[in-house]
C-alpha positions as CSV (number, residue, x, y, z in Angstrom):
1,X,19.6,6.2,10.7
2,X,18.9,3.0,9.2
3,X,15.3,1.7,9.3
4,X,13.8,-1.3,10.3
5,X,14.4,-2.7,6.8
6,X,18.1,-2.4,7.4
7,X,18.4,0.2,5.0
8,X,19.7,3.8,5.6
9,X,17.3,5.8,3.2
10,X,19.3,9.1,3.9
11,X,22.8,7.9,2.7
12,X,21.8,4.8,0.6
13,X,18.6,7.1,-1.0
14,X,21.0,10.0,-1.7
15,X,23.5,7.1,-3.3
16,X,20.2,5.4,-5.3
17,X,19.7,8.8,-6.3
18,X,23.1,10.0,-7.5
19,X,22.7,6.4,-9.9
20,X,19.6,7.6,-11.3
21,X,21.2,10.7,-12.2
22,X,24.1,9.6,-13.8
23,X,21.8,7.5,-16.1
24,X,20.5,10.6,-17.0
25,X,17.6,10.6,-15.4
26,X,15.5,13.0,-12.9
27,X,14.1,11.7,-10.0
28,X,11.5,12.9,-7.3
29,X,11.0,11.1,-3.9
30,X,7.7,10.0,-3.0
31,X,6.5,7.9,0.4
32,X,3.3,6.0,1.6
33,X,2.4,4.4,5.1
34,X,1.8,0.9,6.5
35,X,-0.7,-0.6,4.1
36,X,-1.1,2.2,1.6
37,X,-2.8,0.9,-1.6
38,X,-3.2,2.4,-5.2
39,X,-6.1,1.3,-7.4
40,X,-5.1,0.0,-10.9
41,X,-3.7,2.8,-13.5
42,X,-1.5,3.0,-16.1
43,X,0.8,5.6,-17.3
44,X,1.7,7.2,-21.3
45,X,5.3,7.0,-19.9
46,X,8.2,4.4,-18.8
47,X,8.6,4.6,-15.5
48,X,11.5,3.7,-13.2
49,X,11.1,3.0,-9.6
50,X,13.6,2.5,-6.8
51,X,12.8,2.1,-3.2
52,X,14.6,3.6,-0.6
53,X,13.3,1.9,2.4
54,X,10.5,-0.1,3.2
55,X,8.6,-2.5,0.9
56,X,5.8,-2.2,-1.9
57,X,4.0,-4.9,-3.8
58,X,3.1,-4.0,-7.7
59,X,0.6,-5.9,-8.8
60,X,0.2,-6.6,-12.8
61,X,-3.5,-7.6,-13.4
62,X,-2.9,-8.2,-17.4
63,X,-0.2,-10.2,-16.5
64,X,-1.5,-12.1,-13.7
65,X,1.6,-11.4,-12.2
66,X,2.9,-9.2,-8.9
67,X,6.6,-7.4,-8.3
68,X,7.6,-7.3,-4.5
69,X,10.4,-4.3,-4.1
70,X,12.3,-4.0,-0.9
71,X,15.0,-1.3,-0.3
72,X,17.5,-1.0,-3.2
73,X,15.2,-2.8,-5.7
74,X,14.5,-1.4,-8.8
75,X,11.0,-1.6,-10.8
76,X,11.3,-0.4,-14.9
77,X,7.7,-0.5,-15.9
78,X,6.9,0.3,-19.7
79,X,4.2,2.5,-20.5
80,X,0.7,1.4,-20.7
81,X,1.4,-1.4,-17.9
82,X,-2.0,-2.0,-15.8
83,X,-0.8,-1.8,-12.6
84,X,-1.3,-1.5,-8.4
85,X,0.4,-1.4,-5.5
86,X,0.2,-2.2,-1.4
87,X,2.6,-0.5,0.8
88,X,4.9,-2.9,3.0
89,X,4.0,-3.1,7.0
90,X,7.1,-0.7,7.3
91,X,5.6,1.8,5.0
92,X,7.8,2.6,1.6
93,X,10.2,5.5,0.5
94,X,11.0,5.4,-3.0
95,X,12.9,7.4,-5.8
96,X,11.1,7.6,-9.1
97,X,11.7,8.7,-12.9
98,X,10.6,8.8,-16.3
99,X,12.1,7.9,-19.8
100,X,10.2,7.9,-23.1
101,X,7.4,5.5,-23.8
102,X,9.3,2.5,-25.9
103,X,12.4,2.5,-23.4
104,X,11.4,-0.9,-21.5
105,X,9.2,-4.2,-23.4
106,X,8.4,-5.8,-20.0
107,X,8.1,-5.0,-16.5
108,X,11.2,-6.3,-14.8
109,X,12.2,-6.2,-11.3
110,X,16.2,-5.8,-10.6
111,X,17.4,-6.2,-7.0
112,X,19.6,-4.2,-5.0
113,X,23.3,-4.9,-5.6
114,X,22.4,-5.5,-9.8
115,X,21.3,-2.4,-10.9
């Protein structure tokens, strides 16, 4: 059933998935509501985020930058990357994974159909 984003997150999520996979990779699935937010963290880790449905706004404090991520988009965020987010009015679904600290140099965003 596709959402209101347009996006079916059981086929197209299973699909986003299966890319993930054959990159190696081993993604979990993880959701938020409607205006969700997360305080500013960091992680030891790379980390690679896809979204499924919905829409989630990173926000890079160190940067003075922010990363909007709608379904299919793709977040690679190095390790050690300040960083918060606020869930889309439509709530989010995304896929995410984790690679070796050292795999990314910058926080990139790559949209759906490029990845």
């Amino acid at each position: 059933m596709a959402g209101p984003d347009g996006l079916d997150a059981g086929a197209d999520g299973a699909r986003l998935e299966a890319r993930l996979q054959a990159e190696g990779l081993d993604p979990g699935s993880w959701g938020n509501g409607p205006g969700d937010r997360y305080a500013p963290h960091e992680h030891g880790y790379d980390k690679v985020i896809v979204v499924t449905s919905g829409s989630i706004t990173f926000g890079l404090p160190g940067l003075g930058a922010s990363i909007v991520l709608s379904a299919g988009d793709r977040l690679e965020l190095p390790a050690g990357t300040r960083h918060d987010g606020l869930v889309g009015p439509s709530g989010v679904r995304c896929l995410e994974a984790h690679r070796a600290r050292g795999a990314f140099t910058v926080p990139r965003r790559v949209p759906a159909g490029e990845w």
